[in-house]
C-alpha positions in Angstrom: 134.2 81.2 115.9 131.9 84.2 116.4 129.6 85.2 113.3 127.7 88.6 113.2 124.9 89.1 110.4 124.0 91.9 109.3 120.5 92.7 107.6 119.1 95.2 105.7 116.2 94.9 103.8 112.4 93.1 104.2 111.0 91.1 106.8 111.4 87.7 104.5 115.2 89.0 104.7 114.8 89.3 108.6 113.6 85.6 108.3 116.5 84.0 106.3 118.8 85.8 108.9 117.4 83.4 111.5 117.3 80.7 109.2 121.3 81.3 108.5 121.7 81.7 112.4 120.6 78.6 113.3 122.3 76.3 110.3 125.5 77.9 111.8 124.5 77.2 115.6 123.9 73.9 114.3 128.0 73.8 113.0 129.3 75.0 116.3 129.6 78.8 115.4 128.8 81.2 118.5 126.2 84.3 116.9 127.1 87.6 118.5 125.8 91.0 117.2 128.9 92.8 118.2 130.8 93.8 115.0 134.1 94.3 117.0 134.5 90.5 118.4 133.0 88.7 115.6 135.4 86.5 113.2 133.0 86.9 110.5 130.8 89.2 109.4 127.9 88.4 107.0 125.7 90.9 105.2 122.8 90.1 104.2 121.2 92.4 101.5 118.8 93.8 99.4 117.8 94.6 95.7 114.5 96.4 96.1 115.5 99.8 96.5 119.0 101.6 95.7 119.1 103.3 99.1 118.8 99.4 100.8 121.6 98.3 97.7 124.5 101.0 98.7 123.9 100.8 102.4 124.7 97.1 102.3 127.9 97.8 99.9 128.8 100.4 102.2 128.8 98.3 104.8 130.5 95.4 103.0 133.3 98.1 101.9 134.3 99.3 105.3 133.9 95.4 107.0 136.5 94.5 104.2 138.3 97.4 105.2 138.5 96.3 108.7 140.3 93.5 107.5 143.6 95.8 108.0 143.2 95.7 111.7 141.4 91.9 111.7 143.4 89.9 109.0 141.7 86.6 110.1 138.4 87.9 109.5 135.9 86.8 107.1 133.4 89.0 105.5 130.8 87.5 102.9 127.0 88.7 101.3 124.2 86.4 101.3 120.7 86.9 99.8 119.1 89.6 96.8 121.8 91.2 95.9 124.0 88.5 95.2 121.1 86.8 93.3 121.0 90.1 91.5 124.4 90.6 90.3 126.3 87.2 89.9 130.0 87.1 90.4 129.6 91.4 89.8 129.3 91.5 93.4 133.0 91.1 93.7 133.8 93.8 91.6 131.4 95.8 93.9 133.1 94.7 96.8 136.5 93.7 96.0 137.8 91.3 98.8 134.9 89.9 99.7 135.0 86.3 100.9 132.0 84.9 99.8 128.6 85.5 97.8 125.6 83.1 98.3 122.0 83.5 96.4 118.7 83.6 98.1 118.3 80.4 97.0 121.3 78.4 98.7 121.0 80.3 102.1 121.2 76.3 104.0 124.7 76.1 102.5 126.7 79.2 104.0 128.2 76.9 106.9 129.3 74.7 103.8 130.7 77.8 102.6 132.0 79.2 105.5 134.0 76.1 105.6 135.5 76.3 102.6 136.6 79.6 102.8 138.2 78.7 106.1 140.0 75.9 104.2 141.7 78.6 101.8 139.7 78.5 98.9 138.0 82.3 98.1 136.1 83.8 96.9 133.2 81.5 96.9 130.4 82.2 94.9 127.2 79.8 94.8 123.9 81.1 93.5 121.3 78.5 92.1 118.8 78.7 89.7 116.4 76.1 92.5 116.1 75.6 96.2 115.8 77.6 98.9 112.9 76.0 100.6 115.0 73.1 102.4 114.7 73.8 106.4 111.9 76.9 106.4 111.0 75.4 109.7 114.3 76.2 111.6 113.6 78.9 114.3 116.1 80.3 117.0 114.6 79.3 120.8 112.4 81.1 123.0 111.0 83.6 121.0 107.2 84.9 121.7 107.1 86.9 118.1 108.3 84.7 115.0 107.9 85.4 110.9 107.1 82.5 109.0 107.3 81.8 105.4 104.8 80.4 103.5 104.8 82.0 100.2 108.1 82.1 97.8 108.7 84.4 94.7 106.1 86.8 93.4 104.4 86.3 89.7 103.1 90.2 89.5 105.9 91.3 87.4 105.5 94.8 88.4 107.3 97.2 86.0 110.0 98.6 88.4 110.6 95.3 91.0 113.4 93.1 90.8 111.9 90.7 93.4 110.9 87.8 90.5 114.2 87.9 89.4 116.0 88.1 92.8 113.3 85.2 94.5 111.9 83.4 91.4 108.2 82.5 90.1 105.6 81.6 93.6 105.5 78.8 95.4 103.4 77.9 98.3 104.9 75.8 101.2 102.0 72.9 102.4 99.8 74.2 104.8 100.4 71.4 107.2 104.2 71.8 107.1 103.3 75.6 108.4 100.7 74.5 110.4 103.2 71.9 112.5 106.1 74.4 112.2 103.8 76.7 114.1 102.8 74.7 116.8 106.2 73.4 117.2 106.7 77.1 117.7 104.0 77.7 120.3 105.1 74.6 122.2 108.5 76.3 122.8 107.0 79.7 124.2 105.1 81.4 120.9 102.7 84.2 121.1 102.4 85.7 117.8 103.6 84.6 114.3 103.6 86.8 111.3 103.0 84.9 107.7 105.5 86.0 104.8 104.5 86.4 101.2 106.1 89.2 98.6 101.9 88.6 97.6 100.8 86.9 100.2 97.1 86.6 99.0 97.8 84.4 96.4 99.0 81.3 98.7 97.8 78.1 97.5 97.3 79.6 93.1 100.5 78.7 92.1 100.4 74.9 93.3 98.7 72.6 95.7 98.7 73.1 99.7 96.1 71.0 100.9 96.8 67.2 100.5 94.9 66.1 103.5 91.4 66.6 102.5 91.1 69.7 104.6 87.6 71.0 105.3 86.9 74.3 106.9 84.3 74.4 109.7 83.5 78.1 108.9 83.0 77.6 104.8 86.1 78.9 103.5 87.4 77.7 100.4 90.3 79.8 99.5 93.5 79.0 100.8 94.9 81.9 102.6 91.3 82.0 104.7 91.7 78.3 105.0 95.2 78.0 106.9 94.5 81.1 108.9 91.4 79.0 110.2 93.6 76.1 110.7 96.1 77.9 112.8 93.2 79.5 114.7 93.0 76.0 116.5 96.2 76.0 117.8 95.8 76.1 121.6 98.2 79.2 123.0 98.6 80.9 119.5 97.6 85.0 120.6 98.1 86.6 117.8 98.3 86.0 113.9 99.6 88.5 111.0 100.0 88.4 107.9 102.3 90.4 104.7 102.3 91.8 102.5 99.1 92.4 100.8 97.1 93.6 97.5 94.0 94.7 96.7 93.1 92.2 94.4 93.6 89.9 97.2 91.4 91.2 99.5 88.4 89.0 98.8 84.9 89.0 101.1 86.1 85.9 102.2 89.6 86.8 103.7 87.6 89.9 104.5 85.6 87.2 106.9 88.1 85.5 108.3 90.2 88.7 109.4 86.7 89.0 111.2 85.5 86.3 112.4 89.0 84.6 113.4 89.6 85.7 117.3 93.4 85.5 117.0 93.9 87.4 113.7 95.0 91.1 114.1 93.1 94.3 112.9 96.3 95.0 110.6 97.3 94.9 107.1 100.3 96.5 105.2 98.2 96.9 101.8 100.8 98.8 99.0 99.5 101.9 97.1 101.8 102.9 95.4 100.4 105.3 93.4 96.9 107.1 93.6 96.9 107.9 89.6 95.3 105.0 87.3 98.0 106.1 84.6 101.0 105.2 86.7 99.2 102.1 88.3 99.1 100.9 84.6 102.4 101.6 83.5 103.7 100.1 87.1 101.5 97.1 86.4 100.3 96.9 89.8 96.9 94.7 88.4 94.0 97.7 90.0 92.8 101.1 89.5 92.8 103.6 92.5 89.1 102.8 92.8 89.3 99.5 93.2 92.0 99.9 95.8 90.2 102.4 97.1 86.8 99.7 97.6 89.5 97.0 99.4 89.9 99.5 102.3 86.2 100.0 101.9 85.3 96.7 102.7 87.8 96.1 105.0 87.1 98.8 107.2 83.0 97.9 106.6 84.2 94.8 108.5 87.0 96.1 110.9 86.1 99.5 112.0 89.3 99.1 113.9 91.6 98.1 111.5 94.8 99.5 110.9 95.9 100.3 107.3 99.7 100.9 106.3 101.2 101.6 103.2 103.9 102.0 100.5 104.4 104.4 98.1 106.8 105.4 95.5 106.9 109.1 93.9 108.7 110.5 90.8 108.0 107.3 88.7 109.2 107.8 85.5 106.0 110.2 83.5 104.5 111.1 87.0 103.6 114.3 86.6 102.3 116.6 89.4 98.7 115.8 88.7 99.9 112.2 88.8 101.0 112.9 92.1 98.0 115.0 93.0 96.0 111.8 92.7 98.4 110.0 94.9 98.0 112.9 97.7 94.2 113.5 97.4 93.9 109.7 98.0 96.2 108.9 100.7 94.4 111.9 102.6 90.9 110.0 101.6 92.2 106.7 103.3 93.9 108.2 105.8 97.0 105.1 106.6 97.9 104.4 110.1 101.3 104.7 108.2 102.7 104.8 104.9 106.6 103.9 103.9 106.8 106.9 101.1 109.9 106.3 98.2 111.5 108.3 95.6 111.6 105.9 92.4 114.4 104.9 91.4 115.4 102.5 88.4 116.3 98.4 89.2 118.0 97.2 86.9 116.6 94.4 84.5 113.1 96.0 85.0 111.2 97.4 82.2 111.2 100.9 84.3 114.7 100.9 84.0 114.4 101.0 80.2 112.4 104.1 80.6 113.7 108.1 80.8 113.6 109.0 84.5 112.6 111.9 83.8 111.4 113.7 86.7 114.0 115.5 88.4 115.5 114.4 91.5 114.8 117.9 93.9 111.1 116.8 92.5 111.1 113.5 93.7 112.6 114.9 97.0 109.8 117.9 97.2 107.5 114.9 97.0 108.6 112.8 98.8 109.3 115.6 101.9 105.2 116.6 101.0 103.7 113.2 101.8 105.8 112.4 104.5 104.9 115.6 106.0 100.8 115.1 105.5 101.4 111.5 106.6 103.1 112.5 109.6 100.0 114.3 110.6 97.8 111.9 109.7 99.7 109.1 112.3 99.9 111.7 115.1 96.6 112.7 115.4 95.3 109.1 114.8 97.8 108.1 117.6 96.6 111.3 119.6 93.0 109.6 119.3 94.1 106.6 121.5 95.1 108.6 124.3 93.0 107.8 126.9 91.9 104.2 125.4 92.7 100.6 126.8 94.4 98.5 124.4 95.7 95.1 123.9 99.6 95.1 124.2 102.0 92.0 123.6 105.3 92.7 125.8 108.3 91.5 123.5 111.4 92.7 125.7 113.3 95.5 126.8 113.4 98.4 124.8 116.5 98.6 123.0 117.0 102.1 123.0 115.4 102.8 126.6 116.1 100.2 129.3 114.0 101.9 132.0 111.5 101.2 129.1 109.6 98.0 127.9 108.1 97.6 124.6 105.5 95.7 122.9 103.0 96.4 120.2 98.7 96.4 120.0 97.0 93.9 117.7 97.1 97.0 115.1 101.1 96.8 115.0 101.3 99.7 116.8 104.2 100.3 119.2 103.9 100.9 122.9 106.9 101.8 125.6 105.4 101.2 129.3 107.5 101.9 132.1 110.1 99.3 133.0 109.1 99.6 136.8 106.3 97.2 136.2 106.8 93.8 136.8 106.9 92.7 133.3 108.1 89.6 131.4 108.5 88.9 127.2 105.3 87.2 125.9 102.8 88.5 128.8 99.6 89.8 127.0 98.5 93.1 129.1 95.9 95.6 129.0 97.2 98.7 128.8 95.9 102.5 129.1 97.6 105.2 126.5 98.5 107.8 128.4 100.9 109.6 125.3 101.2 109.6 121.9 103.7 110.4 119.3 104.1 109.8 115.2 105.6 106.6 115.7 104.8 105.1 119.3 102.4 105.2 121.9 103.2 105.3 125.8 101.4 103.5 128.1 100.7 102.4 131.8 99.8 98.4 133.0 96.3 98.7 133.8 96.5 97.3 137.4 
């Protein structure tokens, strides 16, 4: 049988796709990502935002609706949203197959076989688990995420993620570490590490059983395992997400310097740039003291590219609220910023709040940052023009087959023209001869 997936959502949701992907390789299913030949369809969605929520149901709506033209096929949700709503989902999505939680992802071919058997709809969420098998990969690839930290104790006022994923826990560092190299053996150039807070690997519980010393001093853990992985032989590139300010300590600060193989990147959330919505969002920091993170990175990493999120109309936010949030993002000055218009989760404490700014608001807002940002990532992309950088090839361009595409150690995306004599994984130097908001075009230095 051929299974499609579907994914919408984060990069941890990326992740468990290929997690879910291999336990059904593993059963004898064929993975195809052609809707139109595949026997079952699988969804896999998110809770975060609403936008991320009703594109998934709107896809599991019309796959069910396929079912008219495909009677055989099965169509079932895996991941937040099921962990979200419980056996609602079905009400959502009325002839769905199957719902499994983020927490029971190993057993969809179980449950794929039981639907197959007759028995629907399955539903299977559990309260533990989900950290059997993280070191399952699909073959050959030269860019891999790997999880290492699980559920998120921030309890921010509007996030549904320590609900949907549970309280943190770390994986060991040496079941990364091995995972990794076992990775690197089979054709690895670049991993990036997964955390909803990623800074705080190794608080919640013990990683280091081996009586791990770090040659450079270190002694937190996060600084520690990046170290470690820094002596695997043939590892390029290391990144990790996402991050907070708190997080960004003088030590990691070191070790994002000092460590050769770490990029010059970090996705570090905003959010807001006014102290009164920071409180009431519980986001843990002031604008000045996220304001001293980038400070002290970039007195470290001149080079160091800064992305963002950032979510406007929060309930109370007025437009000196949002002043604050524009007047600071223009400080900084992000290599990019993912800009959102609030909107309520439910279960959160936000949700309990009025919503109270209206939604043409939220949208003028939204449509004022994006604009600035805009600028901000053209002329900071125009600036490279000209410039050699590092680029790490990672296939044919999807969109653009005369066209490969890779990314510099700043996450930036480059197409270079497919005439070169180009392979996934080769590490090139590469001159910028174009520049646009998003991506950069470039030519092989020969």
């Amino acid at each position: 049988m051929k299974v499609c997936i579907k994914t919408y959502g984060c990069q941890m949701n990326e992740r468990d796709s290929e997690r879910i992907a291999v336990f059904l390789r593993r059963r004898g299913y064929v993975l195809t990502r052609w809707e139109a030949e595949a026997d079952v369809i699988i969804v896999n969605t998110c809770s975060v935002r609403e936008k991320a929520e009703d594109k998934a149901l709107g896809k599991m709506r019309l796959l069910i609706a396929s079912k008219e033209e495909h009677p055989d096929r099965i169509v079932g949700a895996v991941g937040c949203m099921v962990q979200q709503m419980g056996r609602g989902i079905f009400r959502k999505a009325r002839g769905l197959d199957f719902a499994v939680g983020t927490r029971r992802l190993a057993r969809v071919p179980e449950v794929l076989e039981a639907v197959r058997a007759g028995r629907r709809p399955i539903f299977d969420v559990g309260e533990e688990g989900g950290r059997e098998d993280q070191g399952v990969h699909e073959a050959g690839r030269v860019t891999a995420f790997t999880s290492i930290l699980f559920g998120c104790n921030r309890h921010c006022s509007y996030c549904v993620v320590p609900r949907v994923r549970g309280a943190e826990w770390s994986r060991p560092a040496a079941d990364i570490i091995d995972e990794i190299r076992t990775l690197v053996h089979h054709g690895l150039k670049e991993v990036t590490l997964l955390g909803q807070s990623i800074m705080s690997y190794g608080r919640a519980n013990l990683v280091w059983t081996d009586g791990y010393r770090s040659a450079l001093g270190f002694t937190e853990s996060l600084p520690q395992l990046l170290e470690a992985l820094q002596g695997i032989p043939w590892l390029e590139r290391i990144r990790f997400t996402s991050g907070h300010p708190s997080g960004c300590t003088l030590e990691l600060i070191r070790a994002m310097a000092e460590l050769p193989s770490v990029c010059e990147h970090l996705h570090l959330p905003l959010q807001s740039g006014s102290d009164r919505i920071l409180d009431r969002m519980n986001r843990g920091y002031s604008a000045a003291d996220y304001h001293n993170a980038v400070r002290r990175l970039r007195a470290a990493l001149p080079k160091v590219a800064i992305t963002t999120d950032v979510i406007v109309g929060f309930p109370s936010e007025t437009l000196d609220d949002f002043e604050m949030t524009r007047a600071l993002m223009s400080e900084i000055g992000f290599d990019n910023a993912f800009i959102f218009k609030y909107n309520p989760r439910p279960d959160t404490p936000a949700a309990c709040w009025p919503d109270n700014v209206p939604e043409k608001e939220k949208l003028r807002r939204n449509h004022v940052l994006l604009d600035e940002q805009n600028r901000c990532c053209l002329a900071l992309n125009q600036a490279l023009v000209g410039n050699e950088v590092q680029v790490l090839i990672e296939g044919q361009s999807r969109r653009n087959a005369a066209r490969w595409t890779g990314r510099t150690r700043t996450n930036k995306i480059v197409l270079i023209d497919a005439s070169s004599a180009l392979r996934r994984g080769d590490l090139l130097t590469v001159r910028i001869d174009n520049a646009k908001i998003q991506t950069l075009y470039g030519t092989v230095k020969q």
